[in-house]
N, C-alpha and C positions, 0 to 999 in steps of 0.2 A: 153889499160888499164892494169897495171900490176895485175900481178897475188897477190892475198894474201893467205900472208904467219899467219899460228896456231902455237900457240906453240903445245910443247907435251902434255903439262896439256887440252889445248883446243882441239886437235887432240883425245885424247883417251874419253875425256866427249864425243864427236860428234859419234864417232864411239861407246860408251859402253863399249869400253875395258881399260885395264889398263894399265899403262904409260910403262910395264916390256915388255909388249906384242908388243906395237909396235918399242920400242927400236932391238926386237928382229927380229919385220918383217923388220926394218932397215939395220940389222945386215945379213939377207938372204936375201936381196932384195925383200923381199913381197911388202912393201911399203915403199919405198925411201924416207929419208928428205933431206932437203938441210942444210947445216953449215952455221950457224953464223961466224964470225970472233972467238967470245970465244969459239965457238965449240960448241953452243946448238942445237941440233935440230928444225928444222921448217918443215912442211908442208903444201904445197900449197893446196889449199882449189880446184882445180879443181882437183889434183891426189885424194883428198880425197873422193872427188863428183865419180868421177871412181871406184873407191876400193870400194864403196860404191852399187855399182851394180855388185860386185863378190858376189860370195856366202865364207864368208869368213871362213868359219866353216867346210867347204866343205870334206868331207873326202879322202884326198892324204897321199900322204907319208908323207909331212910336216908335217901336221895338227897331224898325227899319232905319228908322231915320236917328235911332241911337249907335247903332251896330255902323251905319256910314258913317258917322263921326267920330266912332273910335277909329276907322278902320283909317282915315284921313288923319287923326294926331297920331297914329302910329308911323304910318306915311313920313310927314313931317317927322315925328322922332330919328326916324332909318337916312332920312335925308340929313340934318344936321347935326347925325351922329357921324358918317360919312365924310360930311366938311371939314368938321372939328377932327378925327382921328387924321387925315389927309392933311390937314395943317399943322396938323405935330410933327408927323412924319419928314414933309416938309422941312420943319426946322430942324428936326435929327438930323437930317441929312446937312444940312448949312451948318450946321453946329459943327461934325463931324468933319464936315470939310475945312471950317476956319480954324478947329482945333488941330490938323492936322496939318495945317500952312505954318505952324507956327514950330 
């Protein structure tokens, strides 16, 4: 009986995580999908069944060196979210003041 095949949306509900995550454990070979013809990712529901008895959290290098790189585009996010709000503001205030010159 052939194996069945998840998409990514059903692959990351089963597993908890999100679709960015396991595109990535795709991308390092954590957990392999197979292609489609158009190039969607699928995942076989017995690799899933496996991966599923790792400890997937597990602390290695991987897991470390994924967890700093979220933790740096979050960084980055807090920083030029910061900018951009301080630059409106900014112009609230000039707005406010030339509409009020007038």
């Amino acid at each position: 009986m052939p194996d069945r095949l998840l998409t990514i949306g059903e692959t990351a509900e089963l597993l908890g995580v999100g679709i960015s995550s396991l595109r990535y454990w795709d991308d390092t070979g954590k957990l392999v999908a197979v292609r489609t013809p158009g190039g969607h990712r699928r995942y076989r529901l017995s690799t899933i069944e496996k991966f599923q008895g790792l400890d997937v959290y597990a602390e290695n290098e991987d897991a470390t060196a994924e967890s700093e790189f979220v933790d740096d585009i979050l960084a980055l996010m807090d920083s030029f979210s910061a900018k951009l709000y301080g630059r409106r503001s900014a112009e609230r205030r000039r707005k406010k003041k030339t509409d009020g010159d007038n």
